[in-house]
Structures are given as C-alpha cells and as structure tokens.
N, C-alpha and C positions, 0 to 999 in steps of 0.2 A: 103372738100375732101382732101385737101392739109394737114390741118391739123391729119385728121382720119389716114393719110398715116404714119407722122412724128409721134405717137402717138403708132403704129404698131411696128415701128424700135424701138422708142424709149423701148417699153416692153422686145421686143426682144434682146434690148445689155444689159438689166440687167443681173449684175454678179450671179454666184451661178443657176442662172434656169436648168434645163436638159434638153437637148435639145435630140433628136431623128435625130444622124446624117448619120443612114446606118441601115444594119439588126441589130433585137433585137431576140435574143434567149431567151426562158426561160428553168427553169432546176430546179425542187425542190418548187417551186413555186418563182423563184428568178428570173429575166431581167438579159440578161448581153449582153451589146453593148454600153450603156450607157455613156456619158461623163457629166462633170461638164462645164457649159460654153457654149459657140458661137460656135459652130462646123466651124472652118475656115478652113479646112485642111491644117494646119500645122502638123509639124511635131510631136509636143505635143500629138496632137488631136489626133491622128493616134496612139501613143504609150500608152494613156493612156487607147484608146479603147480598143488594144491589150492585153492588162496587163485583161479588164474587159473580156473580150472572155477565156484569159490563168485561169481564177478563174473559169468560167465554164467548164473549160475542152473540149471549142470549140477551137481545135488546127489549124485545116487551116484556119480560118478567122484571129485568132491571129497573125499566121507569114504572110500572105498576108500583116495585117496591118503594123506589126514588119516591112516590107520590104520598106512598104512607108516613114516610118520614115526614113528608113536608107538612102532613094533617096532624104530625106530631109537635112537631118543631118546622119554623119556617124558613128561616133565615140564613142564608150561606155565610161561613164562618170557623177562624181557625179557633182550636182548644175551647172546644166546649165540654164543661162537665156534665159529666152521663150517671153515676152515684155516687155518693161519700167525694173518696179525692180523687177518685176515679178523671181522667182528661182525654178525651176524644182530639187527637190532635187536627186533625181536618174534617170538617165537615161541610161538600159542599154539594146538597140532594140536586137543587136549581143547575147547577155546571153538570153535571154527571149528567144528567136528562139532556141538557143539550146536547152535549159529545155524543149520545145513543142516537138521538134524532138525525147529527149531520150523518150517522155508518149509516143513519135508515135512507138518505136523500132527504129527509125531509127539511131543507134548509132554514125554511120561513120558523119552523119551529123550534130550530134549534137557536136561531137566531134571538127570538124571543128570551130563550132560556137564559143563554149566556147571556146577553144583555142585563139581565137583572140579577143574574149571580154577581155580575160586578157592581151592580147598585149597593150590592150589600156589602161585598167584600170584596174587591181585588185581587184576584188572583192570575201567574203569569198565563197558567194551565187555558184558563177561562179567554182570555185574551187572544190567545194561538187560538183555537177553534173556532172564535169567533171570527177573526181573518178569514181563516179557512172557508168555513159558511158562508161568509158574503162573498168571497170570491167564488166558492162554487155557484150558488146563487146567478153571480154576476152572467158568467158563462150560461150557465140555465138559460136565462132570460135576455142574453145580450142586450143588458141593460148601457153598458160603458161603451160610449163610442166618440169620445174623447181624451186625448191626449193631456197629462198633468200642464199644469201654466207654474212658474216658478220666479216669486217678486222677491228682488232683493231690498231689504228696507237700510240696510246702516252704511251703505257704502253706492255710487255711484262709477260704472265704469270710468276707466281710466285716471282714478282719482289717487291722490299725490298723499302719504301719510309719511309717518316719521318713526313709524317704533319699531319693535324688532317682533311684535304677533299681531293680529288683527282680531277681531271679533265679529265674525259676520256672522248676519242674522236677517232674515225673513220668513217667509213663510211658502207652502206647496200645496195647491188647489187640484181639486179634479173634480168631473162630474160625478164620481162614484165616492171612492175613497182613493186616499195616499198610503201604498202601503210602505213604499222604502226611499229614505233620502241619502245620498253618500256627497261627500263634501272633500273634495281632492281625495277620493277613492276609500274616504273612511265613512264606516256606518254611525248615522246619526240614530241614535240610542230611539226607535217609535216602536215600542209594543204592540200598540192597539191602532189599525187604519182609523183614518179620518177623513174628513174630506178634505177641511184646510185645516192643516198643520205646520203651524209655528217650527223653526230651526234654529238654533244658534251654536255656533261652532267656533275653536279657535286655534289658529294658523298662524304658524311661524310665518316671516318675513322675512327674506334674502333682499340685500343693496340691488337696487333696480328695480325691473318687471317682473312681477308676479301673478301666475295666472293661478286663478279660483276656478273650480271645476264643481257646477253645484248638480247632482242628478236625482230628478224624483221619480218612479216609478207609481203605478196604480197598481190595484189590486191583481189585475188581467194580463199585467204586464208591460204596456204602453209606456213608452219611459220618453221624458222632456229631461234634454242637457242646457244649463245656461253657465255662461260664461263670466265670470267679472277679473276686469285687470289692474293691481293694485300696483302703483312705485311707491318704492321707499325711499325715502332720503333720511339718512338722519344726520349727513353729514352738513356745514357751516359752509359758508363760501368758501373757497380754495382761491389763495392768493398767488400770481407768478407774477416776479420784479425781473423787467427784463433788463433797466436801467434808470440809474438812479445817478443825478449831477448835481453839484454845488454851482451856480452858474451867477457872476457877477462880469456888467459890462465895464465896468471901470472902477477904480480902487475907490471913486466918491459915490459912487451906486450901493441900494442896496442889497445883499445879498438874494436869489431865488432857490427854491431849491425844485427840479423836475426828478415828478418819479412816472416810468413809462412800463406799461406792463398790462394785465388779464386779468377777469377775475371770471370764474366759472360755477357753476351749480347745477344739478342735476333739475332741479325743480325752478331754476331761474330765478337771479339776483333781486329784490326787491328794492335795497337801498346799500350804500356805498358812502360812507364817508370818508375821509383822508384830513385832519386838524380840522374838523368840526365843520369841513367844507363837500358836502354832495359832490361828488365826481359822476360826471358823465360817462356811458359806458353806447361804444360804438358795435354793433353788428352782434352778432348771434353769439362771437365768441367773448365778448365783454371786455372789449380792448377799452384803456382810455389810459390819457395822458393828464397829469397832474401838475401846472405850474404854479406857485403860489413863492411871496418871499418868507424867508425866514429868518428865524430869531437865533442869533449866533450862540445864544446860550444850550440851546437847543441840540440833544442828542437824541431826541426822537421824533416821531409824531405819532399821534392818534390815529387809528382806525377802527370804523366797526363796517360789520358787512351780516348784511341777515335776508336770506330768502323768503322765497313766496311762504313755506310753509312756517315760519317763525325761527329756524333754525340760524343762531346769533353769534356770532363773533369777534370779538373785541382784541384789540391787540396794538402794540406799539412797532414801528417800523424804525429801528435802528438807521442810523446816518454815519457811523464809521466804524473804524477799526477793518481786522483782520480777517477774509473770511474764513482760513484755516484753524481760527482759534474763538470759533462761535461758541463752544463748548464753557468757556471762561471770559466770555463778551463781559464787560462792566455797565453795557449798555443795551439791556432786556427788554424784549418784544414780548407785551402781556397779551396773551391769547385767552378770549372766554374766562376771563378772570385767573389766568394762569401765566405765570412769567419761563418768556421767551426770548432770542436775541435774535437776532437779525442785522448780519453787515452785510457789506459788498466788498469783491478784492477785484481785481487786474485780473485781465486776460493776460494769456502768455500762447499769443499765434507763433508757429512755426516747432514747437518741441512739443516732443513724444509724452502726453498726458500719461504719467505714472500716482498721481497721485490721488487717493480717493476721496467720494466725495465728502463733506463735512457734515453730522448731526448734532442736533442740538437736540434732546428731547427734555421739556421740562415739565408734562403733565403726563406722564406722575415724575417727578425728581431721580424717585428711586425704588428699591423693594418697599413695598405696604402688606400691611394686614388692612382689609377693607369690611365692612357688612353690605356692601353697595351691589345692585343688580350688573350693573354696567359700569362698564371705565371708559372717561374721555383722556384720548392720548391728544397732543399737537407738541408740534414743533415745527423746526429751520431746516431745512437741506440746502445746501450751496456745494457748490462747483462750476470752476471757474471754466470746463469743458464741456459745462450742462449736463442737468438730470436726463437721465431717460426713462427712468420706474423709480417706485415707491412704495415697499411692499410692509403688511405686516403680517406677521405668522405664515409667511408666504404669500397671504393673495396681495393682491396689487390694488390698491387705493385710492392712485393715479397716476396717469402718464405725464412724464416730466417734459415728453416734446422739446427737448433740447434747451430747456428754461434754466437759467444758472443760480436762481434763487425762488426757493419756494417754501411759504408760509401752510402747513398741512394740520388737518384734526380729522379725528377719527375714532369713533364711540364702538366699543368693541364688549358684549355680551359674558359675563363673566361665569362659571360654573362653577362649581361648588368646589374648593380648595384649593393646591396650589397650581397658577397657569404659569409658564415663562414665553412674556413678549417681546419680542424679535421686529426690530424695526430695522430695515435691510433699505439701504440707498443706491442706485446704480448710475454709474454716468455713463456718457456717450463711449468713452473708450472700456467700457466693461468694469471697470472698476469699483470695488464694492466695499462700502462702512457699513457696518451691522450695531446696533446698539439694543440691549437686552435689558427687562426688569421681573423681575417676580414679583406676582400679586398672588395673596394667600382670599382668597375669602370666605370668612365664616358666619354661616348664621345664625342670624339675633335668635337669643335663648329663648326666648318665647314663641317663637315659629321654627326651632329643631323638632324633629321627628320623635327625641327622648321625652318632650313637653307635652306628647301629643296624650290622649286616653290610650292607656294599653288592653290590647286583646290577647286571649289565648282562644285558639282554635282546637274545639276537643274533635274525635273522630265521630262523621256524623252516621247516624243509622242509614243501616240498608237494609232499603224495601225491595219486595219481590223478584232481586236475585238472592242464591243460595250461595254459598262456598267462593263470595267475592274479594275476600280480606284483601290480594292484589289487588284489584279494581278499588277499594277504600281507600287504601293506602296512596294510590299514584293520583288518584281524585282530591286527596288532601293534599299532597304536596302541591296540586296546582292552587289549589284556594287559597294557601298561604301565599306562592307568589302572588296572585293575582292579587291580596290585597295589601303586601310590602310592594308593587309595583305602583297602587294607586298614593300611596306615601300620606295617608291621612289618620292610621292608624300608629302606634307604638305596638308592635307585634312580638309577644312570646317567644321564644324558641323551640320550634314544634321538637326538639331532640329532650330543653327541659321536660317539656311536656310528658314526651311518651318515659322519660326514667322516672320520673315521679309516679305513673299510670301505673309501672312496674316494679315499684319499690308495695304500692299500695298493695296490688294483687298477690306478692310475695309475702306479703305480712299474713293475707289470710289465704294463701293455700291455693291463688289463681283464681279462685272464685268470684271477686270481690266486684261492684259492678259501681266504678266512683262517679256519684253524682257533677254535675257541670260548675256548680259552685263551690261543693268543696276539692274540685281542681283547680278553680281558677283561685281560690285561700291559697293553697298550697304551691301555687308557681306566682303568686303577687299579684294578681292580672286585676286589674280594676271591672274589665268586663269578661263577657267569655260568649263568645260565637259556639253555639248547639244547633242543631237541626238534622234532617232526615232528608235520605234517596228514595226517591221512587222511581226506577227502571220497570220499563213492560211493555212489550210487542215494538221495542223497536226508538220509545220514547222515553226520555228522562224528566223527571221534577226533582228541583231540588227546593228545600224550602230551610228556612234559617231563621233563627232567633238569636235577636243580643241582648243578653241578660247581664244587670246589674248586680257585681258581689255581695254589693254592700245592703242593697236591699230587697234582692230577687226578683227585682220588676223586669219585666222586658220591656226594654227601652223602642226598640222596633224589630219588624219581621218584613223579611223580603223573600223574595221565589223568583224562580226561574222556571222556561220550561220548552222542551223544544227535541229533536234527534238528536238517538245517542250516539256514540261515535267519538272518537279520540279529536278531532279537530273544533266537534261542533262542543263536544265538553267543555275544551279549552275556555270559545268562545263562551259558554252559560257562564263559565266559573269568573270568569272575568267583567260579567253581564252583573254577577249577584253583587263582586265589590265593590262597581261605579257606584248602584245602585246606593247601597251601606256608606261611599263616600257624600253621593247627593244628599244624601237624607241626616248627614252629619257636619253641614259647612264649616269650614273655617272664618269665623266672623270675629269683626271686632266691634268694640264699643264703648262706653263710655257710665259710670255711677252717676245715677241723679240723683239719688237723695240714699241717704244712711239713716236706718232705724238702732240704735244697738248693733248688735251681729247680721243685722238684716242690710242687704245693700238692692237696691233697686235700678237697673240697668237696661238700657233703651234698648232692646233685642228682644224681641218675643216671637209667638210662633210667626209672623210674616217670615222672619230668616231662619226660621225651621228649629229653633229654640227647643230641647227638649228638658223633660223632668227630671230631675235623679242625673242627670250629669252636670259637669264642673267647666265653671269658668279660671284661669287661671288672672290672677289682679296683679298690674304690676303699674308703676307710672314711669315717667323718663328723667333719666337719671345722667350720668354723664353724657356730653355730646361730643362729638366727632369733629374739629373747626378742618376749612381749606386753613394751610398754613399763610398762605398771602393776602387773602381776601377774608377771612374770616368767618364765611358764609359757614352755617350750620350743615353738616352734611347730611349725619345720622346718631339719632339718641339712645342709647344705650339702655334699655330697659332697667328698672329698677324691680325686682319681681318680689312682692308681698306677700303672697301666697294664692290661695284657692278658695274657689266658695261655690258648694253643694248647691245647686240649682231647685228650689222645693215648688214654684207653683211659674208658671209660665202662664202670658194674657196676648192680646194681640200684636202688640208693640213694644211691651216691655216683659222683663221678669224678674221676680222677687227669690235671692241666694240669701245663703246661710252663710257667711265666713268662717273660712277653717286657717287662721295666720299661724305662716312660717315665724316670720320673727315678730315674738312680742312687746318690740322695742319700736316696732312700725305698725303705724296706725294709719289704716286705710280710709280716705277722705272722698268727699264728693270730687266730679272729675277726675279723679283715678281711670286709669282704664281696664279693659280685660278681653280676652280672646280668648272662643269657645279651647278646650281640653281638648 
C-alpha cells in the first residue's frame, strides 16, 4: 500500500505533465486554464494560468488570476526566479490586467494598470496598450479638442548655417497627448504619448534652401505641420577679376595698380580685403573697383574675403604671367591657406575661340589618402573667351557669367573609400578642361566598425507559433541587418554562426541544445544577442538580451512590440537595434587619474556608461600637417589597448586595463572611446 502511495506522488511530481489546477474553458475547439507542471499555487502558477485564460479572451478569470499573483509577488518584471535555477523570463501580472481591462472597455482601469507596470519595469508591450487606452478613452469622453502646437527650439526660420547636417530639436505640445512626430517624413522614435514631448533629429543639408517638414499628431488624430527653412553655405566668397591694369601717368610717377571685378556669396560678403586695404563693394552683386599704387617688387597681393556666416578666404591675386600656363605659374594665389595662381592674358577679338579654358587646381595638389570628413577644393579658372560654368562631379558650383578670371572653393563631403573628383571648366564657346584627383579615405582605427564590441546573434525562441522555422529564420536575417545597418556594433557572421550550431548538433546526434555563451566562445563574439518571440492573435513581442561572454551578465534588455506582418516586422526589428545602438553611445573621453591597473575616466552613467564592457585607450600619435601651412589636420591614434569597465558612478568610471603592448604605459590624459 505504502508503496502504490509513493508510486502516485512519485507520477505526479513528474516535470512537464499537465495538470488540471482550476476551471478549463474551451473556445474554438482549444482548452485554456491549463499550466505546465504541479499546480502548487504559487505565484507562477496563477500567472501563467492567467496569461492561458488572456489567449482565450476569458478576461475575469484572467485578472482574478492576475491578482493572485500579485498577493504573491508584486512587482512587474523580466527573469524572475521561481525555484532552484529555475527563470521565469517575463513577468508582468500589473500589464496583463491592464490589456484585460482595455478588451473589457474598461479604459480608466486599464489605464491605471499599465501605468504602474511601467513604474516598475518598462516594457514595449505595456507602452502600446497604454496609447491604445487613452486614445480610446479620449474618444470616450471627447476629451481632445485641440490641435498639437509644434516649438522649434535650435534653429530659427530662414536661418543661414554652414555644415553639411543640422540637428533640429524641439518639442510637441497637445492638450491630450502627442502620439506621433515625423521630421521630413521620418518617424521620430516616441513609444509612450506625452503631452509635451521633446524631438531631436538629424538632417542632411544640400548647398541652398532646405525645407524641414516637422509633423506632430495627437492621440485622436489631429495633426499640426510646421515648417522651418534652413540655407547652407559652406562655401567662401567667390572671387571674379574682370580686369586687372598696371597703370602709370608718366615714366616719373608712381606705378598704380587697378583690379576691377565681383565678389558674391550666398549668405552675403561680410568684409573684403585687397593688400590689407577694405575695398568697397557697390549694389547687390558686390562689384568694386580697386586702385591703389604698387610695389614693383610685387608679384602679388593679399586678399581675404569672409561672409556673414564666418566662412574665410585667403588668397593671393597674381599680377603676371600667362594665362595659358597657370597650371606652372611661378607666382601662386594662396587660397584658405592653400597655394594657388592667378594671372591675366589678352583678349583675342575677332578668331574662332578653340582653345579651352585654363585650371589651376591646387587644393588638393594631387591623389591623397585622407581620415578627414570633408575636402576643401579651390582653385583658378581663366579663359580669355570667359567662363560660362563650373562644375564638380557634375553639379555646377557657379556660374561663370562670361567672367575671364575666376578665383573658386568648394568643400565637398567625403564617403568612405575611394572617390575620383572631376573639376570640369566650360567657356562661352563650349569648350571644356576637366582636371581629376583621387581621394582614398580611411577611417581612424579607433572609430572602424572592426574596433567596435562584437555581437553574435543566436536564433531567438518562438513563442506561440508552431512549425515557424521559415518565419525564424527570415526574422533573423532581418535583425542582423537591421543591426549591420545601424553600424555600432562589430557583427558575427550569422553563416559562422549557424556551421558552428551544426557542427555542435552533429557531434551529438542533432539533439544538442547550445547554450548562448558557449556559442558566442566558440564563434569569438565578445557579446551575444538571445531573446524570444511572442506572436498571438495578430500581435508580435520581441524581447532581447545582450549578454556578456566573459562574465554572463546581461549588459541590457530591450522589446519591442506592435502588429505582425512582414513590413511592420521589418519596422520592430529595426525599432529593437536603434534602441541597443542608443543604449550603447559611441563616447569619448579622457584618464584622470591611474591607480595601478585602475584608470578612472570622466564618462559615467550620464553618457550611458555601462559595466562589464570596454573602453578602447589610445593617445595621439603621428599627425597629419597641410603641406604649405603647416596646420595640424588629423592625429593618428596611437592605440594602447583596452580596459574592462568594473564599476560605473554618475560622471565618471573606474576600468581595469588589459595592455596590448607592454612596452606602452598608459598615463593620465590618455584618451579612450567606448568599445
């Protein structure tokens, strides 16, 4: 008997059985009341039944259950332990009763719910229904009868800038909430409505007029559009010589010399010198004339010319020679600290202009290897028939208006490797000089993608679909792009990946189920992205963790969550890497004090500073000179190695150094930028 008893239990504490620990519903020809396991009423037990009630759409059994939980355990919350090693990966009783409450209508109360599940934890899930709820709410009670207001704070219409992106930034008011902001047609990353909600965004800049399109919508719908209109200049005054004379009245007089000619700017000339003497500039187009005597010794003069927006130009204006042969002038027009020449030659009225026009390009001389974001070109264009264009890589930079001599710069955006620039001159009779240079540019080793923390992305679980394997697989290949797109990670090669997963499985007979750390050992990955799908009735969660190889901490956890569907996937999957890129800045900084192997560096959590990962230490090491001016361009990092990041404070934090070479000794003032 004793034994038939022990024999009973013993059945009954097998793992994995289903047990029948309360009512079962059915619904579609589906059970739901169901748990996995020993019905002990725990707090588990109670939440995971609730969760199986919430899939049938039996909502007050759910939150009855939901409530026991919470009499058990209170707190919303990912991976909580439930016995031994046992790991509850989600638990959140407080969300789950809300989502019940908004299918019941009952808004105010879901309202409530969700709002404090996020007190305690964050989640994307909790975030969505809460929208949801106050905008149904809203409707309810046509509480919103106001249109969003939309303050721009960092820029001021029609305001005059110089670089090649902007950073705009303000904020979106409503009487309700803000639920969506788009910024020249792209969504500005806002989970959660607000009422005023903070924006900041950034936008390339094209040469000219640029319009900003900023649009906030409420929760109800109401949408305000506001407008801001930005020019760019990043170009220097633009010089045209329309004539230039050596003028003496008599062999006992002193020599004068007249230079007659334009100067133009997009943003309007600020100041104008000519041999250290202000020149006047007449009407809109910036004509002036220039008489002053001169110094026979004298093969040039000085000029600078700098716009409203500070945008500067220095250069020397040539007084003889050939203009066919400006290319090998002896007597160089320095531009912006860069040498140039500049002569004048003869007209030749009455014959058929065959000959094209002259360039001089001497910034850059010639092919370079650069680490530089941007390249300033200038140079000389002369023809004795007048320019009519001026282009480079094609677009046109400025109109030559028939000018026979013109002094050009031109700051041109460089991308990553090699470009070939094409500086193309055209005169009035059609005739065309083209002059070309290759620029390679590489970037500084310490901000390559190969320096970055490397990830390996294992295949994440799926929830509550069955027979998905396609659907996992085409959901990982997006994640991986989505997070080689956002360029802040060093990414695995999901192919390494899956032959290693399959060498593993092969050794033991397919069966083998390889943990997230000892895949990321086994493919090198310093971190390893794990987490799990939850698809059901039409909705996806994804939820992620980045764990550390080296000491199995998880570094951070992000979610998503939203409809399923091949486009809005796209969008989640792309949603989760910004996220993981926010939450991992690329920062730099600076060693204040050395303890030993301890270095202490002014970065802590205000710039999101985490534990357990690495800054890379390097100081500056060769520099980069202009060859004629000398000026420092760019320093060459010197890279000393690495150091494990052990306690992070509000402003600084305290690494452990792990040195490359033991021949280099890393000092105060050193620098370092995050891994």
């Amino acid at each position: 008997m004793i034994l038939g008893t022990m024999a009973l239990i013993l059945l009954a504490l097998q793992p994995g059985c289903a047990v029948k620990p309360g009512p079962v519903f059915s619904k579609g020809g589906k059970e739901y009341g169901w748990i996995e396991g020993i019905w002990g009423g725990n707090f588990w037990n109670f939440y995971e039944r609730g969760l199986s009630y919430s899939e049938g759409e039996f909502w007050t059994p759910a939150i009855d259950d939901f409530r026991q939980s919470i009499r058990l355990k209170d707190r919303d919350q990912r991976r909580v332990r439930t016995y031994g090693l046992h790991i509850l990966d989600d638990y959140f009783p407080h969300r789950e009763i809300g989502i019940a409450y908004y299918a019941m209508a009952d808004y105010q109360s879901a309202i409530q719910e969700l709002s404090y599940s996020l007190e305690c934890y964050p989640s994307a899930k909790a975030k969505y229904y809460l929208n949801r709820s106050r905008e149904a709410l809203l409707r309810q009670t046509r509480q919103d009868t106001a249109s969003p207001r939309i303050f721009i704070t960092s820029h001021q219409d029609r305001q005059l800038v110089n670089d090649f992106e902007a950073v705009i930034e303000g904020r979106a008011w409503d009487d309700c909430f803000i639920g969506k902001i788009m910024v020249n047609g792209v969504p500005y990353p806002c989970e959660l409505s607000r009422q005023d909600m903070p924006f900041s965004a950034t936008i390339d800049l094209k040469a000219g007029v640029n319009e900003v399109k900023i649009v906030a919508t409420d929760l109800v719908g109401k949408e305000t559009v506001a407008s801001l209109h930005l020019t760019a200049d990043r170009q220097a005054p633009l010089l045209y010589l329309d004539d230039l004379q050596i003028l003496q009245e008599g062999s006992r007089t002193a020599k004068e010399i007249q230079i007659e000619g334009y100067i133009q700017d997009l943003c309007g000339v600020k100041t104008f010198q000519i041999d250290h003497q202000e020149v006047s500039l007449r009407g809109d187009e910036g004509r002036f004339l220039f008489r002053s005597p001169l110094d026979e010794s004298a093969t040039s003069l000085p000029f600078v010319a700098e716009d409203r927006l500070g945008n500067r130009v220095e250069g020397r204006i040539g007084i003889e020679g050939d203009q066919h042969d400006i290319s090998s002038s002896e007597h160089p027009m320095q531009i912006a600290s860069l040498q140039l020449a500049g002569l004048s030659g003869p007209d030749m009225p009455g014959t058929r202009d065959t000959q094209p026009p002259a360039v001089r390009l001497d910034a850059p001389k010639g092919d370079l290897t650069v680490d530089w974001e941007t390249l300033f070109i200038c140079g000389e264009v002369q023809d004795a028939g007048g320019i009519r264009d001026l282009l480079v890589n094609d677009e046109s930079i400025l109109s030559g208006d028939g000018r026979k001599r013109i002094y050009f710069n031109y700051i041109l955006k460089l991308p990553i490797g090699k470009t070939t620039i094409a500086i193309k001159a055209i005169d009035l009779a059609g005739n065309e000089k083209t002059k070309s240079v290759t620029i390679v540019r590489k970037v500084n080793p310490v901000h390559q993608i190969a320096s970055r923390m490397s990830m390996a992305i294992i295949p994440f679980t799926q929830r509550g679909k069955e027979d998905r394997n396609d659907h996992q697989d085409f959901m990982n290949e997006l994640l991986v792009n989505a997070f080689v797109t956002q360029g802040r990670f060093s990414m695995v090669d999901r192919q390494r990946i899956d032959r290693v997963v399959r060498q593993l499985q092969h050794a033991d007979g397919g069966n083998r189920e390889v943990s997230p750390l000892e895949l990321g050992k086994l493919v090198s990955a310093e971190t390893v992205l794990a987490g799990h799908i939850y698809e059901n009735k039409g909705f996806i969660e994804i939820v992620a963790r980045l764990i550390d190889i080296e000491t199995s901490a998880i570094l951070d956890s992000q979610d998503v969550y939203g409809p399923a569907g091949l486009e809005n996937l796209k969008t989640l999957l792309e949603g989760l890497a910004l996220k993981f890129k926010h939450s991992f800045p690329l920062v730099e900084g600076v060693i204040v004090e050395k303890d030993g192997r301890s270095i202490f560096v002014n970065l802590g959590k205000a710039k999101n500073i985490k534990e357990f990962t690495k800054f890379i230490v390097f100081r500056d090491g060769r520099t980069l000179k202009d060859p004629v001016t000398q000026k420092v361009l760019e320093s060459l990092p010197d890279v000393l190695g690495e150091a494990k990041i052990m306690k992070v404070f509000e402003q600084t934090s305290q690494a452990d150094i792990i040195v490359k070479d033991q021949q280099k000794t890393v000092r105060v003032k050193d620098r370092v930028i995050t891994k």
